[in-house]
C-alpha positions in Angstrom: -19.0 -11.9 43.9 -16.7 -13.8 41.9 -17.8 -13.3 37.8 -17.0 -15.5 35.2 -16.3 -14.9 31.8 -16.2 -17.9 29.3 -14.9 -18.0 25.1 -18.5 -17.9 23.2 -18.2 -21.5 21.7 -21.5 -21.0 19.1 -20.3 -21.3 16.1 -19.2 -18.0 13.9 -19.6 -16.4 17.7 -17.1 -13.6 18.1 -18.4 -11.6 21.0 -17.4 -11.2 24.3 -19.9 -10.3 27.3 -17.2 -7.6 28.5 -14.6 -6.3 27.3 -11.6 -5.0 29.7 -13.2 -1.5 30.7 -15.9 -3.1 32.4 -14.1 -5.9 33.7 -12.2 -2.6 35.6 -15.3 -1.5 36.6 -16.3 -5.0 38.2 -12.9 -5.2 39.8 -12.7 -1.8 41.4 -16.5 -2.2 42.5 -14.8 -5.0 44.6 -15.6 -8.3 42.2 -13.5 -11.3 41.2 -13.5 -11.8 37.9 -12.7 -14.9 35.6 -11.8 -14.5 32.2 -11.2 -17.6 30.0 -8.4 -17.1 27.8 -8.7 -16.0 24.3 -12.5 -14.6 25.6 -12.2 -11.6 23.9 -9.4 -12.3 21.1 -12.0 -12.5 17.9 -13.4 -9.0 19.4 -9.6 -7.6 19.4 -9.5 -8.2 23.2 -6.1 -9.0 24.2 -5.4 -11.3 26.9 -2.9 -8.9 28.4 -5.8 -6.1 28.5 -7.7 -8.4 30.8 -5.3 -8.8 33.3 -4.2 -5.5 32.8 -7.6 -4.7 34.0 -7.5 -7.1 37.0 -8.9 -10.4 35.7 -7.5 -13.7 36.3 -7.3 -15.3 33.4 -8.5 -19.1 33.0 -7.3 -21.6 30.8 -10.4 -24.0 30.5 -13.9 -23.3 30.4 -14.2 -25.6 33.2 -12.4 -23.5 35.3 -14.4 -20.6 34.8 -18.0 -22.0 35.2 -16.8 -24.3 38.2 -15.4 -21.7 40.0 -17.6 -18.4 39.1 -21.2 -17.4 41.3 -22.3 -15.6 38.0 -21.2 -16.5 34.5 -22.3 -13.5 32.5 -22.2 -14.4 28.8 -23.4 -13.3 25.2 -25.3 -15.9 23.4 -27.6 -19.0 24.9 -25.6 -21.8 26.4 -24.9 -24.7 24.0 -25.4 -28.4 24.3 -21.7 -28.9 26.0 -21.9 -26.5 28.1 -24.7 -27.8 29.7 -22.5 -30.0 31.9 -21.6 -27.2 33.9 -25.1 -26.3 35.4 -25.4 -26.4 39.1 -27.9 -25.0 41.7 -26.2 -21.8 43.4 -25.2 -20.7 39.5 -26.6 -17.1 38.1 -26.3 -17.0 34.4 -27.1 -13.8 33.0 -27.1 -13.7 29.0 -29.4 -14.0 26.1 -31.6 -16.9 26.7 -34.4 -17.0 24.0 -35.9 -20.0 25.7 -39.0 -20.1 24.0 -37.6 -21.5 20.8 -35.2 -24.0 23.0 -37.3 -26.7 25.3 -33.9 -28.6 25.5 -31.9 -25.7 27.2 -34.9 -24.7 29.4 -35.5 -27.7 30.5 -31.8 -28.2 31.7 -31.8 -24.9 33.0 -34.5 -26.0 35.0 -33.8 -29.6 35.9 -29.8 -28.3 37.2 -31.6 -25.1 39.3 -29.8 -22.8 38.0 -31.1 -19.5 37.9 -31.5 -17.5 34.5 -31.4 -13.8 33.6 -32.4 -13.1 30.2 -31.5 -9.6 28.5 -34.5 -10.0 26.2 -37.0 -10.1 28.3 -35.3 -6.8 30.7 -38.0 -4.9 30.7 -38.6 -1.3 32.1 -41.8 0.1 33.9 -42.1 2.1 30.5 -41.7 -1.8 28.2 -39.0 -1.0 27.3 -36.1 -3.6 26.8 -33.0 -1.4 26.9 -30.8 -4.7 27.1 -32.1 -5.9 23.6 -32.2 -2.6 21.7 -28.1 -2.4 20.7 -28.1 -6.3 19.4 -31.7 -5.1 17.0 -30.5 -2.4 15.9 -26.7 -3.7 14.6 -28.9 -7.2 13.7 -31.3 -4.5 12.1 -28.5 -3.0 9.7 -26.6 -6.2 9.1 -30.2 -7.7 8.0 -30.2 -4.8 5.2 -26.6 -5.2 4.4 -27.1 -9.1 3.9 -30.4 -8.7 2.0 -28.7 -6.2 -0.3 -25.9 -9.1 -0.9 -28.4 -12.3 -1.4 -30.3 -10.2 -4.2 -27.2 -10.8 -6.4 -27.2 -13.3 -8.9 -24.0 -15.7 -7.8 -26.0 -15.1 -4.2 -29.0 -17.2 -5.1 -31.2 -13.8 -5.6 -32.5 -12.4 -9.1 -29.8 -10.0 -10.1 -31.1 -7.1 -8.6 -29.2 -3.9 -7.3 -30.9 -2.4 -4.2 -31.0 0.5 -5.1 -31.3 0.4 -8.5 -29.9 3.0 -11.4 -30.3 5.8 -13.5 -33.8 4.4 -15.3 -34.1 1.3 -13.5 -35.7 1.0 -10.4 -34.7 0.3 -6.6 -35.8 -3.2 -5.4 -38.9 -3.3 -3.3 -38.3 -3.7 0.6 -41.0 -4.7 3.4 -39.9 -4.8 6.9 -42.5 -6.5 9.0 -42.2 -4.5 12.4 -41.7 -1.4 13.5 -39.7 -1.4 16.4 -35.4 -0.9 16.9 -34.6 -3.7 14.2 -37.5 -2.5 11.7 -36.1 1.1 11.9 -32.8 -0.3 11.6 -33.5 -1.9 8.6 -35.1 0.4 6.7 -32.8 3.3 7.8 -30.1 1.5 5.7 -32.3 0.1 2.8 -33.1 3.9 2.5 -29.8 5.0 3.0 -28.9 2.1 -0.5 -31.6 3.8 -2.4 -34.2 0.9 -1.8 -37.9 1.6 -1.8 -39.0 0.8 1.4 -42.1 -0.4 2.8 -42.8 -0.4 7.1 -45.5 -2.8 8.2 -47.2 -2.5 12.2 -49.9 -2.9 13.7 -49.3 -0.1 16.0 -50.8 2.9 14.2 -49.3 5.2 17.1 -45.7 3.7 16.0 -46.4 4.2 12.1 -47.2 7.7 12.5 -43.8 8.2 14.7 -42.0 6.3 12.0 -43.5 8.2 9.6 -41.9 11.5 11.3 -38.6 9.6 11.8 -38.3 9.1 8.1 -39.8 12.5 7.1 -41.9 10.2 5.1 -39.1 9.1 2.7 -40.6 5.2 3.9 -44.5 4.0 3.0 -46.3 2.8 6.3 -48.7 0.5 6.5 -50.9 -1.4 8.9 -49.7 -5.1 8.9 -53.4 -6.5 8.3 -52.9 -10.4 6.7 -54.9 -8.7 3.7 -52.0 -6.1 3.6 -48.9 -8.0 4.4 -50.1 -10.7 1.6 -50.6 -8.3 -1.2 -46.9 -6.5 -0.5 -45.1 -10.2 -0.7 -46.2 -10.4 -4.3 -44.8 -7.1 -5.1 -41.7 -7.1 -2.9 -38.0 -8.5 -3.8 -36.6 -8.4 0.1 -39.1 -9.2 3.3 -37.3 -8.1 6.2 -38.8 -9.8 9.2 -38.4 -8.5 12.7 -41.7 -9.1 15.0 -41.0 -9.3 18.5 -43.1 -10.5 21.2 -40.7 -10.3 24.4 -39.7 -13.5 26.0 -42.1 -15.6 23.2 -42.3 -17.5 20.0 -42.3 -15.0 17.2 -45.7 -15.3 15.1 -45.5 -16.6 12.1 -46.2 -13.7 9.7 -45.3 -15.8 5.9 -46.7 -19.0 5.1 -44.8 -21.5 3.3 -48.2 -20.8 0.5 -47.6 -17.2 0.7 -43.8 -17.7 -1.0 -45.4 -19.6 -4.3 -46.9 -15.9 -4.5 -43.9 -14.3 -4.3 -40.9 -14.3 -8.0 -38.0 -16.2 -7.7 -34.6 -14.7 -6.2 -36.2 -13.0 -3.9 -34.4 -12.6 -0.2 -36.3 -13.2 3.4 -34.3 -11.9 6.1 -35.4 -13.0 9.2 -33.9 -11.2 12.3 -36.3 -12.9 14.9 -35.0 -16.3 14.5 -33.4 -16.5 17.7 -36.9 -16.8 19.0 -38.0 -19.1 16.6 -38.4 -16.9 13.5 -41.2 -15.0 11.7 -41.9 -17.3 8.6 -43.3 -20.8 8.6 -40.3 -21.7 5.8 -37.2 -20.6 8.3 -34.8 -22.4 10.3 -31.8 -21.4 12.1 -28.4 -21.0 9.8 -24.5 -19.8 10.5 -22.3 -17.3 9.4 -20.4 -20.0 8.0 -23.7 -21.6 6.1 -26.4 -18.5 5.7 -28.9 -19.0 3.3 -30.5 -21.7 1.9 -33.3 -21.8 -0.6 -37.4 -22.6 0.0 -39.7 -22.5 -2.6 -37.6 -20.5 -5.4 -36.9 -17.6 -2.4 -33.5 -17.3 -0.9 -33.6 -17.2 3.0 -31.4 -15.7 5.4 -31.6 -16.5 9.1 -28.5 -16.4 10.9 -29.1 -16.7 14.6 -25.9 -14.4 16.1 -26.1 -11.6 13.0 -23.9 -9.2 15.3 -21.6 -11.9 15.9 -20.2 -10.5 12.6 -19.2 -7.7 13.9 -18.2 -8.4 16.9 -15.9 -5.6 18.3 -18.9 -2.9 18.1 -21.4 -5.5 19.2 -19.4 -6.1 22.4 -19.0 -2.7 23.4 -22.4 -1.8 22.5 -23.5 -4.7 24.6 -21.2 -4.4 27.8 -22.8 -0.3 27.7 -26.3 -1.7 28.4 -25.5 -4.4 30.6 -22.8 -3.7 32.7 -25.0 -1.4 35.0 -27.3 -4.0 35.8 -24.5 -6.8 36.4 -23.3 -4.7 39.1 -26.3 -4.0 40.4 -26.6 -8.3 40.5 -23.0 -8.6 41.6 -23.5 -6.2 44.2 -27.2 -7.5 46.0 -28.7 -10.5 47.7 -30.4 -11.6 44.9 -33.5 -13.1 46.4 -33.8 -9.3 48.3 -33.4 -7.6 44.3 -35.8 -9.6 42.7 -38.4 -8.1 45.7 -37.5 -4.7 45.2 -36.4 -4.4 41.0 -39.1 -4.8 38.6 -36.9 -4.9 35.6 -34.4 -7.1 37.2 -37.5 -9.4 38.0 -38.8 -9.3 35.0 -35.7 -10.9 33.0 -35.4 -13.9 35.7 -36.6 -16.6 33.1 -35.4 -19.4 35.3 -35.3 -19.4 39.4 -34.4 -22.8 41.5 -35.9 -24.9 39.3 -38.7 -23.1 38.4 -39.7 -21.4 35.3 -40.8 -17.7 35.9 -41.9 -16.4 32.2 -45.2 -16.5 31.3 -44.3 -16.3 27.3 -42.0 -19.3 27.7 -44.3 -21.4 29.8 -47.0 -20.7 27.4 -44.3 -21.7 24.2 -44.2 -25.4 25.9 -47.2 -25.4 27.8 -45.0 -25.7 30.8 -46.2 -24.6 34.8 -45.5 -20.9 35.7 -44.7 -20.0 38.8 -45.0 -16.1 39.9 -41.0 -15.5 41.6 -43.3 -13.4 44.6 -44.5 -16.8 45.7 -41.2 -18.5 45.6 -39.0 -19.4 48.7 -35.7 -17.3 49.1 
């Protein structure tokens, strides 16, 4: 299979979908790969080590889309790359379509079919393709809310985790799954006092072994959740619901009850966010301000580090791109449950539940479609 390889063009994007190892593995497996040039360069990927590696590099994005069976890339497509959709394409990235109707409905209008590594799920539920980007977003969450709750930062002045005779700033992190833990591992690791909110009693007794109790649990009843946001100086929010809109946990009312300077992070805004008051931001632009409370929703946090995101990436990935690369995909679907279940798009029809429900949109089961 030829496998392309295009410069992530989002903006403050730094990652790479592969770095030159696996582009190795691809090529002694027996694939063509496309690299566009400068790919990996903000991820300290030289040119050279791609070709050294046995890519053929490509000096226009053009190139590499036109001429690649599957482009295999990091973040969603953006609006200009939409041009290059076409019918026999495989796409296998991060999609997050249900808080994009614009991409999914090109995705779907061009045919082109769309692996998502957010909704890869195992026979377990497991989604071992999203787990290395929640936990880094997890630990960059805690790093940036740490930052915001300075003064010059919009916050009120506080130090995380406090000093001799003053207390540590209050933490809630809403969700306990690989981006909750995350979080709270470093807010502890700062000195914060940190709070866990689920609604999976199971999972709050497991984090509550994890920590050796050095975090509070609590069941994320609305009663709860609202009575912690008065109390709390950073709300971590990282609810997940694979393949759908993220609930909305925090009401724009529910901030007024909260004291000014304090810092939401919200690490599921790639799928439309957790609070009623957040919208999408940049490295470049992070925060902005709602209601007296400084917000933080940057849609590629592990774009900021993109040398470890893009080798923690390519380890979970790259077993399953050969295992594409190397099939008839229409036999794979058939026979892979986990590959099935991250086919978001398929020949013009869409083929995830979550997103279909997000736009009210016809799903269609991929064991009924034609080959």
């Amino acid at each position: 299979m030829i496998i392309g390889i295009p410069k992530e063009i989002k903006s403050n994007e730094n990652r790479v979908s592969l770095p030159p190892w696996a582009v190795g593995e691809l090529v002694q497996n027996g694939h063509k790969v496309l690299v566009e040039t400068n790919a990996g360069i903000n991820s300290g990927f030289e040119n050279v080590d791609y070709t050294s590696a046995g890519a053929q590099m490509m000096h226009s994005a053009s190139g590499v889309w036109g001429n690649s069976e599957m482009i295999v890339k990091v973040k969603e497509p953006v609006h200009s790359e939409y041009v290059f959709f076409r019918e026999d394409l495989i796409l296998f990235t991060f999609l997050h379509l249900a808080a994009d109707r614009e991409l999914t409905d090109n995705l779907l209008e061009k045919k082109v079919t769309g692996l998502a590594y957010e909704t890869f799920q195992l026979d377990d539920g497991s989604l071992p393709l999203l787990v290395p980007m929640s936990e880094i977003a997890g630990r960059i969450g805690a790093q940036e809310a740490a930052c915001h709750l300075k003064k010059h930062s919009g916050g009120k002045g506080l130090l995380i985790g406090g000093s001799a005779g003053v207390p540590p700033a209050k933490v809630a992190v809403l969700g306990g799954g690989i981006s909750g833990c995350a979080a709270a591992r470093v807010c502890l690791g700062m000195g914060a006092h940190v709070t866990i909110f689920d609604i999976n009693v199971s999972r709050l007794r497991e984090i509550d072994d994890i920590f050796d109790g050095k975090c509070v649990t609590c069941y994320a009843s609305a009663h709860n959740v609202q009575k912690s946001i008065a109390d709390s100086d950073v709300i971590i929010g990282c609810v997940l619901i694979p393949g759908a809109k993220a609930p909305k946990l925090i009401t724009r009312e529910m901030l007024k009850i909260m004291s000014p300077g304090s810092v939401l992070v919200d690490i599921a805004i790639d799928q439309g966010g957790c609070f009623e008051t957040s919208r999408p931001t940049t490295h470049e632009n992070p925060t902005y301000i709602e209601e007296k409370i400084v917000h933080y929703c940057v849609t590629n946090m592990p774009g900021a580090v993109p040398r470890t995101s893009s080798i923690a990436l390519a380890n979970v990935t790259l077993p399953h791109i050969k295992k594409v690369a190397g099939s008839k995909l229409n036999e794979l679907l058939l026979a892979d449950n986990s590959i099935r279940s991250s086919i978001n798009t398929y020949k013009g029809k869409l083929t995830n539940q979550a997103v279909a429900d997000a736009f009210q949109l016809k799903h269609d089961q991929i064991s009924s479609l034609p080959n």
